[in-house]
N, C-alpha and C positions, 0 to 999 in steps of 0.2 A: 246201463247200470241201474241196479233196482236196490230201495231200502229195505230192508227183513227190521222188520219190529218185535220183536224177543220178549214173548211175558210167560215169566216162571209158573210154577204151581204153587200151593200153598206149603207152608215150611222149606219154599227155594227162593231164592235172590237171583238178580243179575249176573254173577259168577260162575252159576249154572251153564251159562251160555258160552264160557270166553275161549273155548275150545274151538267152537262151531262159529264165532265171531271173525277167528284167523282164519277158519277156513274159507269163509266166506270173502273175506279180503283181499285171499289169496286167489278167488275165480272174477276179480273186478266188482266187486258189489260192497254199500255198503251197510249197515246194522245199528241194532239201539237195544240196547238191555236196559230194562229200569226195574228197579227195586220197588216193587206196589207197597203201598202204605199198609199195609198190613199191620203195626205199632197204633197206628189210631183206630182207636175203639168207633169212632163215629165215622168213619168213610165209607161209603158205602163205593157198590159197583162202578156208578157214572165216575165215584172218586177216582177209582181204581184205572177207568181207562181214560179220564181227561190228565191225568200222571203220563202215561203212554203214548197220549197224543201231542202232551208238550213238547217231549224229546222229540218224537219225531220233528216237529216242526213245520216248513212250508216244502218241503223232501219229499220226491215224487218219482218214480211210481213207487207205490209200499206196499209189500206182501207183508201181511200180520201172522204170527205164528206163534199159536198158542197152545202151552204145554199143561194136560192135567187140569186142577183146578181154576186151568186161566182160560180154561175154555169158556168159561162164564163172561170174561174180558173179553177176547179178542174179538169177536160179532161186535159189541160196542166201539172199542177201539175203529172198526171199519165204518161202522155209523159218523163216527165224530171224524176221520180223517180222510174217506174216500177213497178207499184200498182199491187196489188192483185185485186182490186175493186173498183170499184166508187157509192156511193151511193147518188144521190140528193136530197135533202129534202126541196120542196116545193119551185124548182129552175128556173130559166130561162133557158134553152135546146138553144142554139148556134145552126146557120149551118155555114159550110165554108164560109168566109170571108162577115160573115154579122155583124154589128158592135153592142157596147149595145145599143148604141141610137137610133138604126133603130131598135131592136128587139121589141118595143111595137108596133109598128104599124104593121111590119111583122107578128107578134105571131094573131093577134088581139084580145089580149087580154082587156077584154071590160073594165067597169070603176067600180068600186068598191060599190058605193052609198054611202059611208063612208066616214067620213072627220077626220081628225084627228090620234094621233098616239094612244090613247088608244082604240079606235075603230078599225084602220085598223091591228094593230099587236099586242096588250097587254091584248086584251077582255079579254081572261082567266087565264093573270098572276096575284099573289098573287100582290096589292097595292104599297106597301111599295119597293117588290124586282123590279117590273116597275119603279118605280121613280127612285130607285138608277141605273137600268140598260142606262133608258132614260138620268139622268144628266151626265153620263160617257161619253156616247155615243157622245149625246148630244154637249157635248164639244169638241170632237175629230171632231165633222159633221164639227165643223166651219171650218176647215181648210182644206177641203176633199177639192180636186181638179180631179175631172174624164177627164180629157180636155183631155189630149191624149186617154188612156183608154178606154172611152166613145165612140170617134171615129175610133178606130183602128179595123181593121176586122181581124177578129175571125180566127187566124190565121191554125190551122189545116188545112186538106185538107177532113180527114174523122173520123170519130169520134172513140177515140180510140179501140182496139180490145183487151176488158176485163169485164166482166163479170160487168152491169149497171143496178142499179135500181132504180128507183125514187118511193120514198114519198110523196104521195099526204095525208096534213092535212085536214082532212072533216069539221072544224071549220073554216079556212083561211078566210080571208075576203078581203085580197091584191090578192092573187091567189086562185077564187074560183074555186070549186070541177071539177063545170063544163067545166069551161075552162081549166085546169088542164089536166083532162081527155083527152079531143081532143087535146090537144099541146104534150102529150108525145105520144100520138099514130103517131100524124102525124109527128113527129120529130126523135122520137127515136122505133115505130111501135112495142111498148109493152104497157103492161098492167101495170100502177101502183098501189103497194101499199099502203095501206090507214089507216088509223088510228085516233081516235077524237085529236082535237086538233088546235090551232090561227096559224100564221103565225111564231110566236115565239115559237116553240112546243117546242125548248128544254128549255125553263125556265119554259116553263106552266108543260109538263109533262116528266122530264128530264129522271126520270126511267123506263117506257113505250121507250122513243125514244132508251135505251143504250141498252134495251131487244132485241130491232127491230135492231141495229146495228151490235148486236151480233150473230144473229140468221141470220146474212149474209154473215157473213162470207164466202167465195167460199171454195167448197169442191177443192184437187187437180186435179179431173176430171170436175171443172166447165168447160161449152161452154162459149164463150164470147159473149158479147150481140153489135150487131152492127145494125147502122138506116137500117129504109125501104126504 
């Protein structure tokens, strides 16, 4: 049994997760969704994943899996708790000490054509479970404060050394395919895998994503995956 350590994007919570949580529970494993402080204007990164690593705890083996803007988190999270794996799911890829706010223009990642939150991340979720996911969120956004976070560079030196794979969703319309592709090549100089699915894949298709979670598990003779 292995633990999946669950960190949102920016304007998502915990709750994001609770779909892809059952599923998970349901194939013998277990999980940790935290709510990053994102309310405290002064937290920065280390804040962000020493929150992450508390839940976890002294719970082993833990795959970290970081969605979106938690991709800045999840490499630290692995730093502070000694992950088995990191798995990205349709995330923003860091280099040393570049900050999040310089990462769209660095990345160059182009502009979406889409306006709005049901277009850019909820096209394929069920109605009803968007709305409730969006007013939760929704309410938590108003108080999100990135001010240090946002500015603070990306504190590693090299990206960790353990076995990394990223999720590129073929549906995405925030992070399309295309630029998806050439950002993890040129950042982390692998191939990602792919699967249908919005920006939101684990509410659109939570049991698909726990299958793909599972099935990554690192064997004990994994190599570890480091950039190019």
């Amino acid at each position: 049994m292995a633990i999946f350590a669950l960190i949102h994007g920016a304007g998502g919570s915990a709750l994001d997760w609770h779909l892809l949580e059952a599923e998970l529970r349901s194939r013998g494993h277990d999980s940790v969704a935290v709510d990053l402080p994102m309310s405290e204007p002064q937290a920065g990164l280390w804040d962000y994943a020493d929150a992450v690593t508390r839940a976890i705890g002294d719970r082993r083996p833990v795959v970290v899996v970081a969605h979106s803007w938690g991709g800045f988190v999840g490499p630290l999270v692995c730093a502070r708790a000694d992950a088995a794996a990191l798995v990205l799911v349709t995330a923003m890829i860091p280099r040393p000490g570049e900050t999040p706010n310089d990462w769209w223009a660095n990345s160059g990642r182009p502009s979406s054509g889409h306006s709005g939150d049901d277009e850019l991340y909820f096209h394929d979720v069920p109605r009803e479970l968007a709305q409730r996911i969006q007013a939760h969120d929704g309410a938590l956004a108003e108080g999100i404060s990135l001010d240090r976070a946002g500015r603070e560079p990306w504190p590693l030196s090299a990206w960790p050394a353990l076995p990394t794979r990223y999720l590129l969703c073929r549906d995405d319309r925030f992070f399309t395919p295309e630029f998806v592709r050439r950002h993890v090549k040129e950042r982390l100089g692998i191939t990602p895998d792919e699967m249908p699915g919005s920006h939101m894949v684990m509410l659109s298709r939570p049991g698909e994503l726990a299958d793909y979670l599972v099935q990554v598990l690192p064997s004990p003779n994994a190599r570890p995956t480091t950039t190019a």
